[in-house]
C-alpha positions in Angstrom: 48.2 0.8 135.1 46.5 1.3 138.7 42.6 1.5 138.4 41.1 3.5 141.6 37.1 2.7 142.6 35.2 4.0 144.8 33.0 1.9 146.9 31.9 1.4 150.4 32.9 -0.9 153.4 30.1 -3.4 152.3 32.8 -4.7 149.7 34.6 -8.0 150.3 37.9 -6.8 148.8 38.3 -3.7 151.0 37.5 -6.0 153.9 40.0 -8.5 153.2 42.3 -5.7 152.8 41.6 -4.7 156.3 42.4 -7.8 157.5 45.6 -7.7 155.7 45.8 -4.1 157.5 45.1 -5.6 160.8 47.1 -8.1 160.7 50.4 -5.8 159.6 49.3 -3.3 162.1 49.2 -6.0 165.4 52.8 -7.5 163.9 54.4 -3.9 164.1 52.6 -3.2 167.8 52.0 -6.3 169.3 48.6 -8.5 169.2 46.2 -5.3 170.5 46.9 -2.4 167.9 46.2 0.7 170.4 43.9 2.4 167.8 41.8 -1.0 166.9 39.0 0.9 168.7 38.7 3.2 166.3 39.0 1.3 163.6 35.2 -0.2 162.9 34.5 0.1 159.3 31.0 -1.3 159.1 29.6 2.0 158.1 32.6 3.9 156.0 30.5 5.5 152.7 33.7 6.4 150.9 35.8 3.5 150.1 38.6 3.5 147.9 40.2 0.6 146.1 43.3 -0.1 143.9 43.1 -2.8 141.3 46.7 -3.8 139.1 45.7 -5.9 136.5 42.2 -6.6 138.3 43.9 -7.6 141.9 43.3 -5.5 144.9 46.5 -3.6 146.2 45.1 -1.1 148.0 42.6 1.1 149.9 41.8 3.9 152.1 38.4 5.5 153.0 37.5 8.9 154.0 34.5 9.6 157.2 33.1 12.6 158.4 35.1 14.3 161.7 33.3 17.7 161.5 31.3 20.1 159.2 35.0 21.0 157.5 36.9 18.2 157.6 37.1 14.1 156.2 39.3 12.0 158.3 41.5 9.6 156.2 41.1 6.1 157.6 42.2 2.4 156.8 45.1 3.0 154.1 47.0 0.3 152.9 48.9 -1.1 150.4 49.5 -4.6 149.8 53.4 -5.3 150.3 54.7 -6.6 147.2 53.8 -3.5 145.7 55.1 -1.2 147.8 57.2 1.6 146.7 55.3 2.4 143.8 53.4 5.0 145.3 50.2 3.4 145.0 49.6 5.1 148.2 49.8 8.6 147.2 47.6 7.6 144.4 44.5 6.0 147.4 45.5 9.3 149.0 45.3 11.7 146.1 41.9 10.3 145.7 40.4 10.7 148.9 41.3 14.2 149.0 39.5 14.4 145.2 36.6 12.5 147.2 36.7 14.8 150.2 36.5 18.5 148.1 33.5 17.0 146.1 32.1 16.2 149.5 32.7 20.1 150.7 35.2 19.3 153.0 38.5 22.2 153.2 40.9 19.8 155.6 41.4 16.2 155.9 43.1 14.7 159.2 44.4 11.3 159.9 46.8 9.4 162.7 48.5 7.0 162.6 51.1 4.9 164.6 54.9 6.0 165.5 56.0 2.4 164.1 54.4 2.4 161.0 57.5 4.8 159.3 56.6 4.8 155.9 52.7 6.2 156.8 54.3 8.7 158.0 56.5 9.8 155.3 53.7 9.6 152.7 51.7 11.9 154.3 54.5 14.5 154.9 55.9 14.1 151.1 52.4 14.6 150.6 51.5 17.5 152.3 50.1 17.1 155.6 51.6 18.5 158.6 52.4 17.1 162.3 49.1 18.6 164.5 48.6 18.3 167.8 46.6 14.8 168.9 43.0 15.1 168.6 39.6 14.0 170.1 39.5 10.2 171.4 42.7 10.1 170.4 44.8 12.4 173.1 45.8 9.8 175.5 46.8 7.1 172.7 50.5 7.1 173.2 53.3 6.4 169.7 50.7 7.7 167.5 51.0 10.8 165.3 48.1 13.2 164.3 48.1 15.0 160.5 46.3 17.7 158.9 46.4 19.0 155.0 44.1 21.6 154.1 42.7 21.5 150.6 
């Protein structure tokens, strides 16, 4: 049984998840992630957390881009885990999170070598758009929308 909480990125578990994020992240693109500069969670509100028998797997979070739309930010799942779609679960709930919030669209990128991102958010419903805001010039990384 997976148990989802929300929360906010004041809570120790989401940032050693993060870490854990991080440190996956600079393995798969070398020691400076290109996004890392977009990645400062000190103020994220929305926070979500997976516990399995009360141990952290997982989180994601959801911030504001515009007066429409949450962008989905800091999703991952602890490795040992994987494959139980854990993730669509942090995902499914930060969409949840985002309606309640008024929000009609989330968007989200993430990195050309992180292969099975991308494949949850496509099984999932978002669709390739094209790169966005601070993010044009950031070369391997993909841009997705889903409206809700």
């Amino acid at each position: 049984m997976i148990e989802i909480i929300r929360t906010n990125s004041q809570n120790p578990e989401f940032k050693k998840l993060v870490q854990l994020l991080n440190s996956d992240l600079a393995q798969r693109d070398g020691k400076t992630h290109p996004l890392s500069q977009f990645n400062d969670i000190s103020n994220l509100k929305h926070v979500i957390l997976a516990l399995k028998k009360a141990k952290t797997i997982g989180c994601g979070a959801i911030s504001k881009y515009d007066f429409s739309a949450m962008e989905i930010k800091r999703m991952y799942v602890s490795p040992e885990v994987r494959g139980q779609r854990i993730g669509e679960k942090i995902l499914s709930e930060l969409e949840n999170w985002s309606r309640e919030l008024g929000s009609t669209k989330c968007l989200l990128f993430t990195g050309s070598k992180q292969p099975e991102a991308n494949k949850l958010y496509q099984r999932n419903g978002y669709s390739l758009i094209q790169k966005y805001g601070k993010l044009k010039d950031i070369p391997d990384s993909f841009c997705f929308a889903k409206d809700l």
